[in-house]
C-alpha positions in Angstrom: -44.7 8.5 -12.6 -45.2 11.9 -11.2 -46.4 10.6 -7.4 -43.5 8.6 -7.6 -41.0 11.5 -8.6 -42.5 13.2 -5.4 -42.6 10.8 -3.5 -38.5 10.3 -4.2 -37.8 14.1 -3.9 -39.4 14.4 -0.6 -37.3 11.1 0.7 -34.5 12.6 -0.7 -34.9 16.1 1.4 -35.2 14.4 4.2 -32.2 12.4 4.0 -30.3 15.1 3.1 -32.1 17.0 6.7 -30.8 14.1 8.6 -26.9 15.0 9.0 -27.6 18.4 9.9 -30.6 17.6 12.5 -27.7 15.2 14.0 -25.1 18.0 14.2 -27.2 20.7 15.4 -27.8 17.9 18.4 -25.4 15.8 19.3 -27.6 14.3 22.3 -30.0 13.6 20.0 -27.8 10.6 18.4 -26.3 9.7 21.4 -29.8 8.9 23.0 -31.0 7.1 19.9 -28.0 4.7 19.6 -27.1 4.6 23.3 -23.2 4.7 22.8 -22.2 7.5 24.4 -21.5 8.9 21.1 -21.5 12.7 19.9 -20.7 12.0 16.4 -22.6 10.5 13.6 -21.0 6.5 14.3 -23.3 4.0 13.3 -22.3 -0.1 14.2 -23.6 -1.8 10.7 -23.9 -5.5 10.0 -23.0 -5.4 6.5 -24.5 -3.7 3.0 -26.9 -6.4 2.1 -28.5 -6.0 5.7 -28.1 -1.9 5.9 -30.2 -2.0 3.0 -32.6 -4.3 4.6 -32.4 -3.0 8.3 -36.2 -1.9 8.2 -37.7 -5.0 6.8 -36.2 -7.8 9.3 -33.4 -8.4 11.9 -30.2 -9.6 10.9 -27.6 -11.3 12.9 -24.0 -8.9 12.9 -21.4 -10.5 10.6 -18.6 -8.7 12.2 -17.5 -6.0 13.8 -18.3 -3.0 11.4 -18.4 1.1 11.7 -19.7 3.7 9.6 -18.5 7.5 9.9 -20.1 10.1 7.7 -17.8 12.9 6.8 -18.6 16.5 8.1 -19.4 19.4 6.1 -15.8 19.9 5.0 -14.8 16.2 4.5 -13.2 15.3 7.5 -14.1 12.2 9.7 -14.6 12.7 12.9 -15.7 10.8 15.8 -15.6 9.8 19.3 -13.6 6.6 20.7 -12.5 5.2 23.3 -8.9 5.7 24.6 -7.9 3.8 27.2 -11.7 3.1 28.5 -12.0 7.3 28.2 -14.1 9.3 25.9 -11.8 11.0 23.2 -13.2 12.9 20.4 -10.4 12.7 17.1 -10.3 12.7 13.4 -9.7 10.0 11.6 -6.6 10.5 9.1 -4.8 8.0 6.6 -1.9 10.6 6.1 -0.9 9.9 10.1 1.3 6.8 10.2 0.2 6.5 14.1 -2.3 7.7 16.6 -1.2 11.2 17.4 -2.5 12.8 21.0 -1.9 16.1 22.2 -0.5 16.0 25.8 -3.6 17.5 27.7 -5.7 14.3 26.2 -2.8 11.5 27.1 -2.9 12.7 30.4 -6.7 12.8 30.8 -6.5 9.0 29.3 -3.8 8.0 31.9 -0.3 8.2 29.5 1.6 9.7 31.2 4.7 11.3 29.5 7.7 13.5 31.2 9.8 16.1 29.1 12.3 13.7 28.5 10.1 11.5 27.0 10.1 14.2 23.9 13.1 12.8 21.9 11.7 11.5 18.6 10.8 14.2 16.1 9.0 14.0 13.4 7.7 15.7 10.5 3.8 17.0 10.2 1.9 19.4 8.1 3.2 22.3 10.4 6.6 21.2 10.3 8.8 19.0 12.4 7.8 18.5 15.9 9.3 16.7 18.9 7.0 13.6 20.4 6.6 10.9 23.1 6.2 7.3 22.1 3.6 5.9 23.5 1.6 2.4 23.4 -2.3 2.9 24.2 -4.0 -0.3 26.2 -6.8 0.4 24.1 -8.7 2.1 21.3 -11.8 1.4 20.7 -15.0 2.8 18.3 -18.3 1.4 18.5 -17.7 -2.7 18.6 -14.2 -2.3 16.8 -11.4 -2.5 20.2 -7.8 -3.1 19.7 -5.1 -3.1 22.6 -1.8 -2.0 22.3 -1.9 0.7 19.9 1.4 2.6 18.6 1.1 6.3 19.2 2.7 9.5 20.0 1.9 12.5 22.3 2.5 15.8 20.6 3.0 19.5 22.4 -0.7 20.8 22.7 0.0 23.8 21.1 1.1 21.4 17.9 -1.5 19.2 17.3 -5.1 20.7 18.3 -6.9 17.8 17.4 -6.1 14.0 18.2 -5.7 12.0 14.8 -6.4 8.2 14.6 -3.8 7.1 11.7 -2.9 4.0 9.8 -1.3 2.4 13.5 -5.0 1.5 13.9 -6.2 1.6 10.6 -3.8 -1.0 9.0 -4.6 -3.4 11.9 -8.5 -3.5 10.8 -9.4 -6.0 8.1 -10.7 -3.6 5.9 -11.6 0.6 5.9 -13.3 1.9 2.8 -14.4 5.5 1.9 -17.7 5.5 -0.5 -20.5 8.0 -0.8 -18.6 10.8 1.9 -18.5 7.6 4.7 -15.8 6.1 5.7 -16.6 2.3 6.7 -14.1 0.0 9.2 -14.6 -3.4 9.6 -12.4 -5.7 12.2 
């Protein structure tokens, strides 16, 4: 009983290493699961075969992706924008994708001042934003095209938000045990 109590704290410890190994090296990941990746993503088949992923192959069941939360809850990860490399945050309180202008442009939306003439009302008050459609957003194996967004003053939104105008078009997203899990 005792071997096996030691045995369970020591697997324990290192699990619990794991997340922080990751963020202390974000190339680490990315060379392990070849995505391109600088957050902890992972493409899973489903529960049944995560929990048997070390004793056999399975064959994917869909189109599934796990993001752990950071140390302070958040989710956060890299997609795909456009075919471009976008670090964001995933948030259910954001009824669309929301872009700060410096990252539209670098993902080929382009946007004039004029463009500015919806407002709307965010944590830090009401802002003015573009309307947008995105070709594409993507995350691991999950891709949708024409996804409703907005482009926000870069001094009004420092971090790009993925928000339910992606999330409500997945079959399913689920947050157990600090990970967030979508599934298309």
């Amino acid at each position: 009983m005792l071997r096996k109590l030691v045995i369970l704290g020591i697997f324990a410890g290192g699990s619990a290493a794991i997340p922080s190994i990751f963020q202390a090296n974000p190339q680490l990941l990315e060379r392990l699961l070849g995505t391109g990746s600088n957050a902890p993503v992972q493409n899973i088949s489903s529960p049944a075969a995560q929990a048997t992923a070390n004793s056999a192959p399975q064959q994917p069941l869909g189109r599934k992706v796990l993001i752990e939360a950071n140390a302070t809850g958040h989710f956060l990860a890299s997609f795909k924008i456009n075919g471009r490399q976008v670090d964001a945050m995933v948030d259910t309180g954001a009824t669309l994708v929301a872009l700060n202008a410096s990252t539209a442009r670098r993902v080929g939306v382009s946007v004039g001042p004029a463009d500015f003439n919806h407002q709307v009302n965010t944590a830090n008050g009401p802002v003015k934003v573009a309307l947008v459609r995105l070709s594409s957003l993507q995350i691991g194996k999950i891709a949708l095209d024409d996804v409703d967004a907005v482009i926000i003053d870069d001094r009004s939104l420092g971090t790009n938000l993925i928000g339910m105008s992606f999330l409500k078009r997945l079959d399913k997203y689920t947050v157990e045990n600090g990970a967030l899990m979508m599934a298309q």
